[in-house]
C-alpha positions in Angstrom: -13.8 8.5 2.5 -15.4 11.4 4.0 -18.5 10.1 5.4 -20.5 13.3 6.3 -20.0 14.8 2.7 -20.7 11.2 1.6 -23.9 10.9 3.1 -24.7 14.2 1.6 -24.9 12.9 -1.4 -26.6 9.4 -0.7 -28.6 10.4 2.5 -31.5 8.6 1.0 -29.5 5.1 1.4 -29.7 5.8 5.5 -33.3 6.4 5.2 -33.9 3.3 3.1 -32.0 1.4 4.8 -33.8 2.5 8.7 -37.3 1.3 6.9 -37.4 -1.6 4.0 -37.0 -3.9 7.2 -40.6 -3.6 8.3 -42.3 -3.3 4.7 -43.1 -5.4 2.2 -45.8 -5.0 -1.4 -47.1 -6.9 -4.6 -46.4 -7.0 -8.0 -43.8 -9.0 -7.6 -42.8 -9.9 -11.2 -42.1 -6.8 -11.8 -40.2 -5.7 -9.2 -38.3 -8.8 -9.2 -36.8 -8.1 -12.6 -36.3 -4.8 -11.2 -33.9 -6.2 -8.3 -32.3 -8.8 -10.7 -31.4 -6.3 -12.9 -29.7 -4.6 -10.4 -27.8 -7.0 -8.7 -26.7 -8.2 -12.1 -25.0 -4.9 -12.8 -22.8 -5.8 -10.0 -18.8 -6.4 -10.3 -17.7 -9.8 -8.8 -18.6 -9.7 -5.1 -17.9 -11.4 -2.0 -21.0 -10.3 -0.6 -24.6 -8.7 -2.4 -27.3 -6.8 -0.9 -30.4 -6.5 -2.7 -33.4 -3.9 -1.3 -36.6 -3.4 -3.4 -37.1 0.5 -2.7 -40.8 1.1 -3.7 -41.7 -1.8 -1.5 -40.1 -0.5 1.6 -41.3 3.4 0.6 -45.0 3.1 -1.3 -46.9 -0.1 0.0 -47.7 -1.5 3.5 -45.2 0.5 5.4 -47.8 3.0 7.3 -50.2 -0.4 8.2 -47.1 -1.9 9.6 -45.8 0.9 12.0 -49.7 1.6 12.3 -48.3 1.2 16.5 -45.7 4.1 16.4 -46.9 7.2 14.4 -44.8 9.2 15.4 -41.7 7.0 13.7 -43.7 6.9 10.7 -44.6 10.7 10.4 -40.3 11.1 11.0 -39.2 8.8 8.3 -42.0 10.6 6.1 -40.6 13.9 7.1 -36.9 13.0 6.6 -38.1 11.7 3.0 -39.4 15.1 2.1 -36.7 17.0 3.4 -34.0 15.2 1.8 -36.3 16.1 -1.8 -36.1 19.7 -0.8 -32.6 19.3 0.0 -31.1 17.8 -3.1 -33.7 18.1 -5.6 -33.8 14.4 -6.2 -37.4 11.9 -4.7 -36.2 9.3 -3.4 -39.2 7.6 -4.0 -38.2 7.7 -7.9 -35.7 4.5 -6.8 -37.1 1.0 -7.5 -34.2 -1.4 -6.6 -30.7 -0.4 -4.8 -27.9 -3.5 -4.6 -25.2 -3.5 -3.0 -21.5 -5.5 -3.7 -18.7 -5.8 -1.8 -15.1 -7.6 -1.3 -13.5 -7.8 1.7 -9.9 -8.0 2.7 -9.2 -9.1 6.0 -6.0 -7.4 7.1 -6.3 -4.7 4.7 -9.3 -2.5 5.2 -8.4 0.2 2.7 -8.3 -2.9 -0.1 -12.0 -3.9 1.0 -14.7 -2.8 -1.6 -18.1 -1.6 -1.5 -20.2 -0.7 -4.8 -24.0 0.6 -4.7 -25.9 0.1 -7.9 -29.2 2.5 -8.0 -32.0 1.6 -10.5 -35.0 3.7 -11.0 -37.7 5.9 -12.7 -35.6 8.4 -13.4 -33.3 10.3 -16.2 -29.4 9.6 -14.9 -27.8 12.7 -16.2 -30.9 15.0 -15.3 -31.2 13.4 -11.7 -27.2 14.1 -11.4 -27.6 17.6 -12.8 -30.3 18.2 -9.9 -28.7 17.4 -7.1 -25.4 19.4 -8.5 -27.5 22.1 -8.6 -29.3 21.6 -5.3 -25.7 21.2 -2.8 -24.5 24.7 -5.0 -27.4 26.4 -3.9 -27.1 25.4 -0.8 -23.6 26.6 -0.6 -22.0 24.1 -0.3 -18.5 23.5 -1.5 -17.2 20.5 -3.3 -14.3 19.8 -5.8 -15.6 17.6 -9.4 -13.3 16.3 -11.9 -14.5 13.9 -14.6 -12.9 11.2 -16.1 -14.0 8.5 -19.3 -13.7 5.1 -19.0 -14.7 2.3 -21.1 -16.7 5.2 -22.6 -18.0 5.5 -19.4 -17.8 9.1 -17.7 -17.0 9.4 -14.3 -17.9 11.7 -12.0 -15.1 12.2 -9.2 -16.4 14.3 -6.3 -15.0 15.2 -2.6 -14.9 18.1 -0.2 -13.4 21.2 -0.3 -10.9 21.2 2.2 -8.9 24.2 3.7 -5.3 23.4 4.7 -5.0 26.6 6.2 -7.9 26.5 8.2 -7.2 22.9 9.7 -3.7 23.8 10.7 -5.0 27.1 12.4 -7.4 25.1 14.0 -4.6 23.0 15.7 -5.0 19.9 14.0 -1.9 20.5 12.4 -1.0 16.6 11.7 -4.0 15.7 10.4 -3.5 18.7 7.4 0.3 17.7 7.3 -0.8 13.7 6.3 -3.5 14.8 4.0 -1.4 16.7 2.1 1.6 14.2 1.8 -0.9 11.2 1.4 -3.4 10.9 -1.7 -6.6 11.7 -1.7 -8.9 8.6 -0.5 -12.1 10.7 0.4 -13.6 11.0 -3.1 -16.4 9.9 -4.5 -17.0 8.2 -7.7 -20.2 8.2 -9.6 -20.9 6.7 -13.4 -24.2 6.0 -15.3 -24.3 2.9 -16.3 -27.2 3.3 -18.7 -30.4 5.7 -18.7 -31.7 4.8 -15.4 -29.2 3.4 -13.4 -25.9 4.5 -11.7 -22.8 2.9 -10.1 -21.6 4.9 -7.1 -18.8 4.6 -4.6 -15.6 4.6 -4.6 -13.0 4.9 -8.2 -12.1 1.2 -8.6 -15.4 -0.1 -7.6 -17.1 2.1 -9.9 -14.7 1.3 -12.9 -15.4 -2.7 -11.7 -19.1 -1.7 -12.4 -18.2 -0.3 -15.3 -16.4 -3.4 -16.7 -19.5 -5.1 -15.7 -21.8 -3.4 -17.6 -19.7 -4.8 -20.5 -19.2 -8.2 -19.4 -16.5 -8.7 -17.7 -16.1 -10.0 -14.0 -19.3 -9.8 -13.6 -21.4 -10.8 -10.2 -21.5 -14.7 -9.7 -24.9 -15.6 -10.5 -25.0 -18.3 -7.6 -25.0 -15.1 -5.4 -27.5 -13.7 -7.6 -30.1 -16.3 -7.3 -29.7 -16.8 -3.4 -30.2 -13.4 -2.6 -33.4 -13.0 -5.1 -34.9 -16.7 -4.1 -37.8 -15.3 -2.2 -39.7 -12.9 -4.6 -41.4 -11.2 -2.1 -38.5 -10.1 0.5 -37.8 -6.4 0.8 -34.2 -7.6 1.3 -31.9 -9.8 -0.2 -28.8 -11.1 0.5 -25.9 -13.7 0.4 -22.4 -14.0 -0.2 -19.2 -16.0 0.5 -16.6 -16.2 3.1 -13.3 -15.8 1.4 -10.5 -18.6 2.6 -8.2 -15.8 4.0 -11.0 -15.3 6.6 -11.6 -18.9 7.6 -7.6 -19.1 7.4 -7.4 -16.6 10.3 -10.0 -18.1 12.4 -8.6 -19.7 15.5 -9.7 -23.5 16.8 -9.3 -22.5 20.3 -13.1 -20.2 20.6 -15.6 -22.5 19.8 -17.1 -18.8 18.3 -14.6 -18.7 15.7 -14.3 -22.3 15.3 -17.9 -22.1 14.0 -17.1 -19.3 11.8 -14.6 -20.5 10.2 -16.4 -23.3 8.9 -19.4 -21.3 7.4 -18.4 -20.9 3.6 -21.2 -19.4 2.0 -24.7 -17.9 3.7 -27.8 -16.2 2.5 -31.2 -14.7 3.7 -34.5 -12.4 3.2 -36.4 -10.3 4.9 -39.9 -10.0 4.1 -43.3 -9.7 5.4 -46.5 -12.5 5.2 -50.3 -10.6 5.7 -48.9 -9.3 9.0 -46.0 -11.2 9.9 -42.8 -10.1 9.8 -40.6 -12.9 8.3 -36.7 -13.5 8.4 -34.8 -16.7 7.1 -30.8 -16.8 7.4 -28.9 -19.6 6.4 -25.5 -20.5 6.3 -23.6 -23.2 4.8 -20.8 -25.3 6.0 -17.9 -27.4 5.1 -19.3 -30.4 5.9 -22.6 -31.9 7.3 -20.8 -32.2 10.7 -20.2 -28.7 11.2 -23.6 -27.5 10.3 -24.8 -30.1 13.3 -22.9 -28.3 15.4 -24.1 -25.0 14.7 -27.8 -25.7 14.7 -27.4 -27.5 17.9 -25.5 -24.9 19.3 -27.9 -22.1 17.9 -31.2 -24.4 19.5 -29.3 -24.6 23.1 -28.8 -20.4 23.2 -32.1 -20.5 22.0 -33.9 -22.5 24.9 -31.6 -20.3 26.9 -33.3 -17.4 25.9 -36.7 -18.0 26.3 -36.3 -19.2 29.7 -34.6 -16.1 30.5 -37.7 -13.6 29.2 -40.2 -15.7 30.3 -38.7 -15.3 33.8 -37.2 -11.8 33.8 -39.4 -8.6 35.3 -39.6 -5.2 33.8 -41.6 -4.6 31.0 -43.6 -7.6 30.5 -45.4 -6.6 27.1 -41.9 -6.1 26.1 -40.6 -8.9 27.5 -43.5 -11.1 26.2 -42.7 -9.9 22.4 -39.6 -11.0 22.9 -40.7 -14.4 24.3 -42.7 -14.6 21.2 -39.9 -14.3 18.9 -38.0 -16.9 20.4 -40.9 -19.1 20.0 -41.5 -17.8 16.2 -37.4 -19.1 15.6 -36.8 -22.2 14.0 -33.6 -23.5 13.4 -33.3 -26.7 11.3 -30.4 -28.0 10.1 -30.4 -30.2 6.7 -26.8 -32.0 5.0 -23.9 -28.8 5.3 -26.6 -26.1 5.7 -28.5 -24.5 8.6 -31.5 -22.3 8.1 -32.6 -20.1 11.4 -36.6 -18.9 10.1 -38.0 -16.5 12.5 -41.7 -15.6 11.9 -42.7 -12.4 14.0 -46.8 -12.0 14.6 -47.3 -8.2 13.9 -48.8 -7.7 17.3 -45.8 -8.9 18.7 -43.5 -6.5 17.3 -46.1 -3.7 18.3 -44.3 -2.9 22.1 -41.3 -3.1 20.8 -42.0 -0.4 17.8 -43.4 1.5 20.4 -40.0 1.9 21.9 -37.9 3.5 18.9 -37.4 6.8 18.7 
């Protein structure tokens, strides 16, 4: 797919993405069935992402990068512009989730779906942002299709054969225009405040998903929505193809191999930053062997910041987030908790850009 006319379209995602990590809010029933509902209008998935949108955009977020303004003030800015860009407020999205397969081997077979929930019409928020890239001048080609009942919106870049092969890139026009079209981008509503967007297949997935059919497993479901408060969610599987291509001889992939299903949150508590990833082997054996190997890097680590020069508030943040880790390993399963002090994290904020 055409990423840069991709991203026109869902440049919000980016910005959501760059900030829900440090944020974190209240009214958590509420938003929780906003998440769930969400993540339930997922097609089967190896692997969900849940991200609780007002959290990361309306609460805490300014008290938590209270130490770098000036990143604040940009992700603020980059908010508003994308509003006067597009015509849509990203703020108007409660709950994004994300689904996907993958397809080791065969990356065009992998699949990625992102399901948007909000306070907002679907058809008028699509109209909108039509209107907003035409007047802009931009140029894109729409076709619409029904499915299930369902229309879908089918939308890519206008693309000038003639100009391409002028330009010299004369085999990249000559296998575009043998090869079909895999740059377009699929949007459906789903109901009155929600919409399915990505590419064709995944979209018509979501679509038979809204109707009941090979739907989301709900064990993914409830990992990645098991701490109410997180900003993000996630978990998923590791399909046997991927284990079967692991190799014995890297201790790395060895490891990998035997992880068959993981999950984790990331959340905030008063004013620590809190993480939690877990993973879950074959057997009680294996996850002993992660955790122990996990605890040795670990004690690595620390000794190496604690003894390194440079920038020692820097250095010392990072110190303390090696001692905020815990990794504890219980029957097949092996949860790493890291729990960040908000001072901590303030040198290290201070750093981005």
């Amino acid at each position: 797919m055409n990423r840069k006319f991709y991203f026109s379209f869902l440049a919000f995602a980016l910005t959501l993405l760059a900030t829900v990590a440090f944020v974190i809010g209240n009214n958590n029933g509420t938003r929780a069935a906003s998440a769930n509902a969400a993540l339930a209008a997922l097609p089967a998935s190896d692997f969900v992402i849940s991200i609780d949108v007002q959290r990361g955009l309306n609460e805490t977020l300014p008290g938590f990068l209270a130490a770098n303004p000036a990143l604040l003030a940009k992700m603020n800015a980059e908010l508003e512009k994308f509003e006067k860009e597009t015509g849509i407020n990203p703020r108007a999205f409660e709950s994004i989730a994300i689904g996907g397969r993958l397809a080791p081997g065969k990356p065009h077979d992998s699949r990625t779906i992102v399901i948007a929930r909000g306070s907002f019409n679907s058809d008028t928020l699509l109209e909108n942002a039509f209107a907003a890239v035409k007047a802009k001048g931009k140029e894109f080609q729409k076709e619409e299709q029904v499915y299930e009942g369902k229309r879908i919106i089918l939308i890519s870049p206008t693309r000038n054969m003639k100009v391409e092969v002028e330009t010299g890139d004369k085999t990249t026009a000559a296998t575009l225009s043998a090869e079909p079209r895999r740059d377009k981008m699929a949007i459906a509503v789903l109901d009155s405040n929600m919409l399915a967007i990505g590419e064709l297949e995944g979209v018509r997935a979501a679509v038979d998903a809204s109707l009941g059919r090979n739907r989301v497993d709900d064990e993914l479901v409830r990992l990645a929505t098991q701490t109410p408060t997180a900003v993000v969610g996630f978990s998923g599987k590791i399909p046997q193809s991927f284990a079967e291509k692991a190799s014995s001889k890297s201790s790395i992939e060895k490891y990998f191999s035997s992880i068959r299903q993981f999950y984790g949150s990331f959340g905030v508590s008063g004013t620590d930053a809190e993480t939690l990833v877990a993973v879950r082997t074959q057997t009680a054996e294996q996850a002993g062997e992660i955790g122990q190997a996990l605890n040795t890097l670990k004690t690595l680590g620390g000794f190496g910041f604690t003894r390194s020069g440079g920038d020692s508030a820097k250095n010392n943040s990072i110190a303390d987030v090696l001692k905020g880790l815990s990794i504890t390993t219980q029957g097949n399963e092996v949860q790493i908790n890291v729990r960040i002090p908000q001072a901590s994290l303030a040198p290290l904020m201070r750093t981005i850009r």
